[in-house]
C-alpha positions as CSV (number, residue, x, y, z in Angstrom):
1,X,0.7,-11.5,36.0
2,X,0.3,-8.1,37.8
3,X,-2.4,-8.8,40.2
4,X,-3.7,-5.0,39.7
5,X,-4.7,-5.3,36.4
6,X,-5.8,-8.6,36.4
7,X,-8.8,-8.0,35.5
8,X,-8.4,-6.8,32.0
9,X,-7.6,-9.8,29.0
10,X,-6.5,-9.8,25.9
11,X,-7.1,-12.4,23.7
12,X,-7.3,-13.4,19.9
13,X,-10.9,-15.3,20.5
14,X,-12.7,-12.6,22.0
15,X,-13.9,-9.4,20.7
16,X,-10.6,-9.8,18.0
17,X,-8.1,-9.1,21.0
18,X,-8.4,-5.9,22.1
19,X,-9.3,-5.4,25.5
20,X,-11.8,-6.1,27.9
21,X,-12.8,-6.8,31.5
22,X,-12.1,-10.6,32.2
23,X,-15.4,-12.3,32.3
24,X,-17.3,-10.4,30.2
25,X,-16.9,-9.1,26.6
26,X,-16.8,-5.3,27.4
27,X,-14.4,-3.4,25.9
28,X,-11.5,-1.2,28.3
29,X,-11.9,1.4,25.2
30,X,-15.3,1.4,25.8
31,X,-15.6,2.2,29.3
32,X,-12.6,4.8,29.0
33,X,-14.6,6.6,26.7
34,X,-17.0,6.5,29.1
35,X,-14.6,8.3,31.3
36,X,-13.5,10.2,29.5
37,X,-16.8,12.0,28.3
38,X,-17.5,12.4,32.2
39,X,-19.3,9.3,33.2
40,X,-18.8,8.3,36.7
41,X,-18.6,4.9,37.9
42,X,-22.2,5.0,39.2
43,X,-23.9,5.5,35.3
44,X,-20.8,3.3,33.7
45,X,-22.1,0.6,36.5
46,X,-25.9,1.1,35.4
47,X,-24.9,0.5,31.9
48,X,-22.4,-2.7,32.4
49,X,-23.4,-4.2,35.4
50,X,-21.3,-7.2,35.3
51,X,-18.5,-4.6,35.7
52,X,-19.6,-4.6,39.5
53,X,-17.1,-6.5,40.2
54,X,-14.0,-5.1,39.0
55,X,-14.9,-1.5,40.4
56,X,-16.5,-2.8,43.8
C-alpha cells in the first residue's frame, strides 16, 4: 500500500465501497465537494472532526 494515501479505504461493508477516510465512514466525494465549492480545511474540519487526523 502507498503510504500517502493510506488513509482513504475502500471496501464492500462500508458505505457500499466507495470511498472514505479510514476510520470513519465519511465519504472522499463528500469532502471533495467540499473542496470543490470553496471550503477550506478549517470549515471541512468543523464539520468532520474525526478528519483531524488525516489533515493534521
Amino acid at each position: 500500500m502507498d503510504r500517502r494515501y493510506g488513509w482513504i479505504i475502500v471496501d464492500p461493508n462500508i458505505c457500499h465501497g466507495k470511498p472514505v477516510f479510514k476510520g470513519t465512514r465519511v465519504l472522499v466525494a463528500d469532502v471533495l465537494d467540499m473542496i470543490a465549492s470553496g471550503m477550506g480545511i478549517d470549515e471541512i474540519l468543523e464539520e468532520y472532526p474525526q478528519l483531524s487526523i488525516c489533515f493534521t
